[in-house]
N, C-alpha and C positions, 0 to 999 in steps of 0.2 A: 622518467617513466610517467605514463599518462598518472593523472590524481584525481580523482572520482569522490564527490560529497554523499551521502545520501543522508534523507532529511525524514522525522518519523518523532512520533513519539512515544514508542515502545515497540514491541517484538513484530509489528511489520515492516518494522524494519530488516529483519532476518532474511523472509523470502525473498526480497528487491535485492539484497547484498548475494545472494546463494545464484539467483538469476543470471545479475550484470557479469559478476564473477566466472561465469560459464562462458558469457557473449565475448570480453576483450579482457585485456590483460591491464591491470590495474592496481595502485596502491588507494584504497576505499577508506573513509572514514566513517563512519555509520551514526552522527548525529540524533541524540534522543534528547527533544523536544521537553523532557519530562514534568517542568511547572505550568506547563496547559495542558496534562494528560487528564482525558481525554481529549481531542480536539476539538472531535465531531461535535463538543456539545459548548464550543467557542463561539462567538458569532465574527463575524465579517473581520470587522476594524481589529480584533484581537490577534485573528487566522494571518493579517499581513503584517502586522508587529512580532509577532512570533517568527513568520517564515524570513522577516528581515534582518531579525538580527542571526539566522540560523542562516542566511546568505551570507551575510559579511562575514561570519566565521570560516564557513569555505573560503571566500576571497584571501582571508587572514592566513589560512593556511594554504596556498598556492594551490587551490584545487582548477580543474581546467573544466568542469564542470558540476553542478549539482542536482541530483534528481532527489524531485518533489514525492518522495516513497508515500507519503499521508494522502488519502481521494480528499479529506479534505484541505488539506494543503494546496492540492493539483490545482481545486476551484478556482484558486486565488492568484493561480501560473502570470495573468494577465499583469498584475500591479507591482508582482515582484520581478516581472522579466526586463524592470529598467537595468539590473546589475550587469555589470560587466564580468560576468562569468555565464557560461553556458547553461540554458535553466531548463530541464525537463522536468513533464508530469506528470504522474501516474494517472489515467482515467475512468473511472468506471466503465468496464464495458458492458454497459446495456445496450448500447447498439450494436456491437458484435454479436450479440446474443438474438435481438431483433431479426437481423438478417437471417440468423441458424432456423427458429424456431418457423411450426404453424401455427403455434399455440400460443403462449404466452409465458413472457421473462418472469421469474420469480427475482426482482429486485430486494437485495439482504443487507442492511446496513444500519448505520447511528439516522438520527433525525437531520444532521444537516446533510449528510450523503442522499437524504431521499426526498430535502426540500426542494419542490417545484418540479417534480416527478410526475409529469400527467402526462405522459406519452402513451397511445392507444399499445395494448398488449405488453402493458408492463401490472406487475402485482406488486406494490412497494410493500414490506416487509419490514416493519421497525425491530431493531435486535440492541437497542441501544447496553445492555449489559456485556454484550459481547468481547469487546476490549478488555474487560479486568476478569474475565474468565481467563482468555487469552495471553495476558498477564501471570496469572496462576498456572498456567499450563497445566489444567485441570479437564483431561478430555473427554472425562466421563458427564460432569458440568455441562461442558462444552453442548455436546452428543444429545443431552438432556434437554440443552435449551433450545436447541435448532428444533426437535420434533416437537414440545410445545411450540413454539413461533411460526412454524411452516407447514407441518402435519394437516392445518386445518384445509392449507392447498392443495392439496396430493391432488391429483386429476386434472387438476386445474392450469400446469405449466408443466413444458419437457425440458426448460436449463434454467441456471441460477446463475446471474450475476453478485459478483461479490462489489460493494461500494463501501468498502472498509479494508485496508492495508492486513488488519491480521488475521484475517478471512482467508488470506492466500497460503497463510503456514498449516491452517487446520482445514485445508481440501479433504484430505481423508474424513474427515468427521461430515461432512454434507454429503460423500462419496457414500458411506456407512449406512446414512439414513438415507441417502434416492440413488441406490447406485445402477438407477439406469438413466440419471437426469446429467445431461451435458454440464460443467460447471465453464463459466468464462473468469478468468482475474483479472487484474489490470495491471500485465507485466507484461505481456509478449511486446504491447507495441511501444514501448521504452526500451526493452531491449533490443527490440527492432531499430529504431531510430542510433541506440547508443551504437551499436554493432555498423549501421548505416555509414554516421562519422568519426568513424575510430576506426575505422578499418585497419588504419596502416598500424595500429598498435596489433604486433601479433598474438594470438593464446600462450600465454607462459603464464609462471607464477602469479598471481593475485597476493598481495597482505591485504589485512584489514585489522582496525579496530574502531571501537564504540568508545564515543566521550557524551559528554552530555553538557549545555549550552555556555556552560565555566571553561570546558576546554580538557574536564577532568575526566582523567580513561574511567571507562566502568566497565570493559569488555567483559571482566569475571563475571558479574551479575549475567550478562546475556550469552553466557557459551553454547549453554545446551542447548538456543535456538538456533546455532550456526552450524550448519551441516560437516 
């Protein structure tokens, strides 16, 4: 059976597993990152020592690929695609967003997901507590903090890019507060690509569990994020 990694360091990891999980039929491991959570607030040389050794544990476990579930993971797709296992990324879609809009992207995410974000009709958006709300699964918090952070843009853009992994579980909460603003995530086009070369794996059964960088299961801790 195909063996699918996915790579995260916390509960965005859930929607990337709920996603692939629908695209092919696969036994998934759900890797959490957890001693550099958060990521986004890692710098560079840290983000590929982390995502290296959370590669070779795919390798270790026969995975036939690993997708990069963290945007900032994704960033670093280039230094870690030396492994001989198959390496996808998650992207921020601001440029899907780009194409949609007349107006202007509201870009949502940690400080490294928005470093060097000067593209004309983008609005970067720092949320850098976002993660450990998300963490909490607190979506009143949650709810709270996106209309202080973005409130002050109302008028000002018609979609919101997400550039954070756990932005994608708590859609509804941004849905809540603009629900007539497009939102984009950055799953369609990894599960486009996974569904692309896996084809001949057909839709059946999925397993999956969560371990974290020892190897050791933690799935209890993350049920209630898995659909």
């Amino acid at each position: 059976m195909l063996s699918i990694g996915i790579i995260d360091d916390g509960v965005g990891f859930a929607p990337t597993f709920n996603k692939l999980r629908q695209t092919v039929s696969a036994e998934f491991t759900c890797i959490i990152c957890d001693e550099a959570f958060p990521l986004g607030e890692q710098n560079a040389s840290r983000l590929i020592s982390i995502g290296n050794k959370a590669v070779q544990l795919c390798k270790q476990l026969g995975c036939n690929a690993a997708v990069l579930s963290s945007v900032a993971l994704s960033r670093m797709l280039k230094p870690l695609s030396a492994a001989s296992v198959d390496l996808y990324g998650c992207d921020a879609p601001v440029m899907h967003g780009l194409t949609y809009t007349a107006s202007n992207v509201l870009l949502v995410g940690d400080s490294f997901a928005l470093r060097n974000q000067s593209l004309t009709g983008v609005i970067p958006v720092a949320m850098p507590q976002f993660p450990f709300f998300a963490e909490a699964d607190d979506e009143r918090a949650i709810i709270k903090y996106i209309s202080e952070k973005c409130e002050p843009h109302t008028g000002q853009f018609d979609c919101i890019a997400f550039a954070n992994s756990s932005m994608n579980l708590y859609k509804h909460c941004f849905a809540r507060v603009f629900p007539n603003v497009k939102l984009f995530d950055s799953l369609e086009g990894v599960a486009r690509r996974i569904r692309k070369n896996y084809k001949k794996y057909p839709r059946d059964d999925s397993t999956g569990r969560v371990i974290n960088l020892d190897g050791v299961d933690i799935s209890e801790k993350y049920a209630i994020f898995i659909d």
